[in-house]
N, C-alpha and C positions, 0 to 999 in steps of 0.2 A: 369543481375546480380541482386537478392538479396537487395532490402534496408537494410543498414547495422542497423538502428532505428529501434528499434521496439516499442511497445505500451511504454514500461518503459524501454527505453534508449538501449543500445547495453550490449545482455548479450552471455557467451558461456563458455563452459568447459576453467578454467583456465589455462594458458603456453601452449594452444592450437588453438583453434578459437580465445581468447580471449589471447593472446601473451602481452607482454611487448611490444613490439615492435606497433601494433596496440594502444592498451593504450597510448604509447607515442605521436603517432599522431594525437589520437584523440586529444588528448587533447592541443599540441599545434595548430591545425588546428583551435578546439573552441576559443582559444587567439585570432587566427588570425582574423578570420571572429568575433569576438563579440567587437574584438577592431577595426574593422575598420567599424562597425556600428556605432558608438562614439569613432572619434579622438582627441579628450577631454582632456585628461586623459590616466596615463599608467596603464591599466587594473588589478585588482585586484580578485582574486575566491579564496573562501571558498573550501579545500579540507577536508573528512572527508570519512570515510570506518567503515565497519562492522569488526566484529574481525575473518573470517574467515582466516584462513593462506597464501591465496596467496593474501589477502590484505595488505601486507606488501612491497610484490614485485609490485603489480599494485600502489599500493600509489607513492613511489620511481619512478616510469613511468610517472604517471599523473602528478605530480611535475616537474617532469625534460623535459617532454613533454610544460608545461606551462611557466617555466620560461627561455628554449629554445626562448620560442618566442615572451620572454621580458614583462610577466606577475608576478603580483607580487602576492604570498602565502600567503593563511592563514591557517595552517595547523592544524584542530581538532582535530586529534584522531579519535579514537571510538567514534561514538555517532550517535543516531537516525538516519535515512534518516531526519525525519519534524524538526530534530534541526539543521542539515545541511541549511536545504532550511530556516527557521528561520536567522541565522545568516546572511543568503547572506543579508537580511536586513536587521538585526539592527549591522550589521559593514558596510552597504550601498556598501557592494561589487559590484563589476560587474558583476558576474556571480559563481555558486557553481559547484561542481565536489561529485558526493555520490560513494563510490567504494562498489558496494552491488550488490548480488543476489537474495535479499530480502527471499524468501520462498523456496529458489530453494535447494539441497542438496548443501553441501562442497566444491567439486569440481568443482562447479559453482562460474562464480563470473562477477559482471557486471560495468556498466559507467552509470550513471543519471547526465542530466546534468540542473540544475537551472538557469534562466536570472536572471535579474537583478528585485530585490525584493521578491525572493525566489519564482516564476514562474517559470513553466514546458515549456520547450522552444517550441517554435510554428513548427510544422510539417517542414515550409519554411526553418527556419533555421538551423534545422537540417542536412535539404537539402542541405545546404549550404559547413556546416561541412564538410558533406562526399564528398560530390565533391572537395573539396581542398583538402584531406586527401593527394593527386598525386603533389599539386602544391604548397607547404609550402611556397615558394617564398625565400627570404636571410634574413639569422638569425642574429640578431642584437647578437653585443658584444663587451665586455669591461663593462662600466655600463648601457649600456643598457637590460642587462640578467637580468632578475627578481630576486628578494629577497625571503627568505623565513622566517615565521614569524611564531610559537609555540603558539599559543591561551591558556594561563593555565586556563585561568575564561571559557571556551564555555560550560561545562555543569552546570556552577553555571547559566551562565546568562538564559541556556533555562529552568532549574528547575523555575525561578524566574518569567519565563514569565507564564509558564504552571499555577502557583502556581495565576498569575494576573488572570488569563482564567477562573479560577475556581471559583463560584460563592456563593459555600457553605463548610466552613471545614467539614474535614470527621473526626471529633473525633470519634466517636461511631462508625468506624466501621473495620470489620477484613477482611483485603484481601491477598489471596494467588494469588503472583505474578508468573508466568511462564514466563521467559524473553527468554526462548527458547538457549539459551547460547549466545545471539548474541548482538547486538548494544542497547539494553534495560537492560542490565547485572545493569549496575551501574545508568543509566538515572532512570529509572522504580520505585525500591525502594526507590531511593532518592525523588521524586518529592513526592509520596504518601505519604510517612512518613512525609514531608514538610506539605503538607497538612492536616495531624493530623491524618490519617488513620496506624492503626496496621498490619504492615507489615509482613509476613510470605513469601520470598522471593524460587521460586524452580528452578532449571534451570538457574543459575546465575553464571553460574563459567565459561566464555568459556576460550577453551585451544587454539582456531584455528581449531580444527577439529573438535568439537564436535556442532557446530550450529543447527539447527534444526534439532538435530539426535535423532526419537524419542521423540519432545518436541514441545515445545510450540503451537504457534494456527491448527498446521497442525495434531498435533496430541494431544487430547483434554482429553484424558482420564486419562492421570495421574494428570493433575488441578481436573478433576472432582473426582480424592479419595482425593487429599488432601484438598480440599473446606471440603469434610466429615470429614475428618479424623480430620482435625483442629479447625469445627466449626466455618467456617468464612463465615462471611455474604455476601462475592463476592468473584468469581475468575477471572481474568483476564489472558488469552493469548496474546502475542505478536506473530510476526514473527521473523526473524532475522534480520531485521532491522526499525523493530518495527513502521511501517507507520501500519499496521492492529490491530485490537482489539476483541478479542471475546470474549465470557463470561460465565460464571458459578454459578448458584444461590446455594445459600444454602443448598442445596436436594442434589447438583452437577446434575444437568439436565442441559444441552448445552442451550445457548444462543446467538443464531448467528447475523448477521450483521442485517438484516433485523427486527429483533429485535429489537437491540440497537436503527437501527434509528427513531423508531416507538414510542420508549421510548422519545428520545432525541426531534423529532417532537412532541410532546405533550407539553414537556416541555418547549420548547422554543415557541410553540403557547401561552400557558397559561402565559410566561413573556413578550410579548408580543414583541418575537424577529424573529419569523418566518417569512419570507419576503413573502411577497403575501399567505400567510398561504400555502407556499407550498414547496414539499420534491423531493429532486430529486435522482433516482435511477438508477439502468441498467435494461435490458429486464431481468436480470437474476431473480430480486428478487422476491418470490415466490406471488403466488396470494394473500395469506393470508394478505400480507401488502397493497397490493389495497384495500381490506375491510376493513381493520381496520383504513387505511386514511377516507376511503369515508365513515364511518361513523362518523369518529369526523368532518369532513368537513374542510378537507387537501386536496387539490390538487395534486396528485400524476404524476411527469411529468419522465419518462425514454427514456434513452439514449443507444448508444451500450454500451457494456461491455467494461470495462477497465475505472479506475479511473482518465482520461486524459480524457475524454469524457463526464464526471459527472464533471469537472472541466471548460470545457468548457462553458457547459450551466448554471452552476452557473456563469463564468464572465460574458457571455453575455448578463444573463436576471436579474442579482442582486438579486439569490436566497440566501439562509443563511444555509441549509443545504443540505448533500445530500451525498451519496455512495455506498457502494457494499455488496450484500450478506456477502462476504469473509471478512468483518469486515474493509475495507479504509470506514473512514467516515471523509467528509471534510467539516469546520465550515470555511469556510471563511473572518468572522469577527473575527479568531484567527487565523487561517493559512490560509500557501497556496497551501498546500498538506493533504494529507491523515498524521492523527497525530493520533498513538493509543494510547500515551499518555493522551493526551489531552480529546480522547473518553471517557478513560475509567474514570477520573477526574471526565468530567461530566455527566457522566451514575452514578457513588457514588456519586456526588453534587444532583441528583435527587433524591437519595435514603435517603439521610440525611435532603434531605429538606422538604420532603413528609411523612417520618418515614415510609415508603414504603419497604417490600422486592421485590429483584428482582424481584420472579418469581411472585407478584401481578404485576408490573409494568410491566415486557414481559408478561405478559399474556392477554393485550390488544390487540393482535395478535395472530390467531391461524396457525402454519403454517400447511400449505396440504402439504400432500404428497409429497415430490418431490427427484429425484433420477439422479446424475452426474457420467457420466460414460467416463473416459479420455481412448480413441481410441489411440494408437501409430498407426503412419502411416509414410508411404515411404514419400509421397507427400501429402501435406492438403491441398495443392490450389486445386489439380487433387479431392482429396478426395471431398472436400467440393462442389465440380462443378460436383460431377458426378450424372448422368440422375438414375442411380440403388440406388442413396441412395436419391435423390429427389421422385421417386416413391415411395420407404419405408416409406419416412416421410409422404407420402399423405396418405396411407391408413391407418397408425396410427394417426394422425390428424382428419379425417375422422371416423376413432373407439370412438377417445377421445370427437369428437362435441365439446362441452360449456363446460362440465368440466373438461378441460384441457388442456394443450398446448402441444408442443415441441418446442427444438431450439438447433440449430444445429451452433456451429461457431469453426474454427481454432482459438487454441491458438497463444498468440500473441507473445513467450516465446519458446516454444516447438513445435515440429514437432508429433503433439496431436490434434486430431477433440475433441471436448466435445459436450457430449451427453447429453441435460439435458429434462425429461419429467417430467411432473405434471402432478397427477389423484386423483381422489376422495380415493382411493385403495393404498398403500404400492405396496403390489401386483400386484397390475396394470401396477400401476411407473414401477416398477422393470420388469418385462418383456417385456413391450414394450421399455424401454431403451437398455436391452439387447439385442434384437431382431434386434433392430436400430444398436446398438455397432458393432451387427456381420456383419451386411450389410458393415459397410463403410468401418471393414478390409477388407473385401474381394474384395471391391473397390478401396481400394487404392494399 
């Protein structure tokens, strides 16, 4: 069987894979196994979802799953995924619940589960979760049933934290937000405007249905007219649950993850907060930011894919930044996740402090060429292990030599191989990706 965890928690088509009924036990199964790690104390989690529509009925799940088994609520609302994992520490919870499918369409919808301090739970004990998912044990009751508690302050307090995080006002300057309609709807403008920046808010209204439909960081082009169209000195994407950040200069030319962190490395070397002056990434992120580290004399260290793995090596080794193409960038001496809030804070605290535009400041990076191509397939473990797309990738490897790679991984999310090449060449990219793409259908 399937590990029910995946990279970012258990996700699946809602009132489907992803049932009421599963939701319920996830989440009293986490009660169970995180309170009998500390019998201390009658356990306490942050719950909090995105404003997709079947996060209404999974909320009502994961509550009544949790206080089933004698946990006690705290219940957000809407708000960020990193304001979720925020509050599990400063209300000193026991553990949080994010009800999000982050980037995924509508009729997705998923479970994130935070320990104690607004950390991403360790592999083990997820292990744990799922295995008891069968053996709940005997549900306390009478007042041993959890309480549940309505949070009205939790987006004052995280604007207020953001607003500490931030290191320079942004009086002077104008940004068009895209909040994608999803958990950055109301967080997003409020923090910025807080922060003295002129806000032009687009993609702010969700209804339940309308989340990343067409909007925000997955689809970048309607930021990039209105950056023009408004004359504003930055644009910012979210996702729908707004752990990612991407960007838009004044031109509206795209300004991706690998960007930002290159920006945000600089600046924190020069304040002298860069830990070991070094930046940590995934295999993903394109060549261009290895040169432009190894020229300022940054340490460039990467990791696999997936912002739980760039999380990792920052607790282990006590780095201060570090994330992903796709715009998770995680500051560790302000969070304990990927916070696009927060990114983009201090991607405009850069620009206000230097009188810098964007596209000077990403332009300490140039990026090459590089070209992703997501493969639907039957099977991606079969895919990913087959001998016909291992030969493919060698003799495109073999074409490409020194100036350029490929990488080949199963998403962690979907039933999808991603194809990702870099070459000197547009052209290049793009056909030896495609060439790749067609192999692994036909393998899988």
């Amino acid at each position: 069987m399937a590990r029910l965890f995946g990279t970012d928690g258990v996700r699946g088509l809602a009132n489907a894979e992803l049932s009421p009924t599963l939701a319920l036990s996830i989440a009293a199964s986490a009660a169970s196994v995180l309170a009998a790690h500390d019998r201390s104390h009658r356990p306490v989690a942050v719950v909090g979802r995105d404003p997709r529509a079947s996060g209404e009925m999974l909320e009502a799940a994961v509550v009544a799953g949790l206080t089933s088994a004698g946990a006690d609520v705290l219940r957000v609302g809407v708000l960020p995924t990193p304001a979720v994992a925020f509050l599990v520490a400063d209300t000193r919870a026991d553990f949080g619940v994010m009800i999000s499918a982050s980037h995924n369409p509508m009729p997705d919808n998923g479970i994130k589960l935070f320990a104690s301090g607004g950390h991403k739970l360790p592999d083990g004990i997820e292990d744990e979760i799922e295995s008891a998912l069968d053996n709940l044990g005997t549900a306390p009751t009478g007042s041993e049933i959890g309480r549940v508690t309505d949070v009205d302050d939790a987006l004052d307090r995280y604007a207020e934290h953001l607003l500490r995080s931030t290191p320079q006002r942004l009086d002077d300057l104008r940004v068009v937000v895209d909040c994608a309609n999803g958990a950055a709807s109301k967080a997003a403008p409020e923090a910025y405007r807080r922060a003295g920046a002129e806000v032009i808010a687009i993609n702010a209204e969700p209804d339940g249905i309308n989340i990343n439909d067409g909007c925000g960081s997955t689809h970048m082009d309607g930021l990039m007219a209105a950056v023009v169209e408004h004359k504003a000195d930055i644009g910012i994407a979210h996702d729908g649950d707004a752990d990612r950040c991407l960007a838009v200069d004044a031109e509206g030319q795209f300004v991706d993850g690998d960007q930002i962190m290159a920006v945000l490395a600089l600046a924190m070397s020069d304040a002298g907060e860069l830990a070991d002056n070094t930046l940590v990434a995934t295999v993903m992120s394109n060549l261009g930011l290895h040169l432009a580290m190894r020229e300022h004399g940054v340490t460039l260290r990467t990791t696999a894919v997936g912002d739980r793995y760039v999380l990792e090596e920052l607790r282990a080794s006590g780095y201060s930044l570090g994330g992903e193409q796709s715009g998770h960038v995680v500051l560790p001496g302000y969070a304990t996740t990927g916070d696009g809030l927060l990114t983009a804070l201090r991607l405009m605290s850069r620009m206000a402090s230097t009188g810098k535009s964007l596209a000077s400041l990403a332009g300490v990076m140039r990026r090459l060429p590089q070209v992703l191509v997501n493969v639907p397939v039957a099977d991606k473990v079969a895919a990913a292990k087959s001998k016909q797309v291992a030969d493919a990738v060698a003799d495109v490897e073999a074409e490409l030599g020194d100036t350029g790679r490929v990488l080949l991984r199963p998403s962690g999310t979907e039933q999808l191989i991603r194809v990702m090449v870099e070459a000197p060449g547009q052209d290049v990219a793009q056909a030896a990706a495609d060439r790749l793409a067609g192999v692994v259908s036909v393998a899988s």
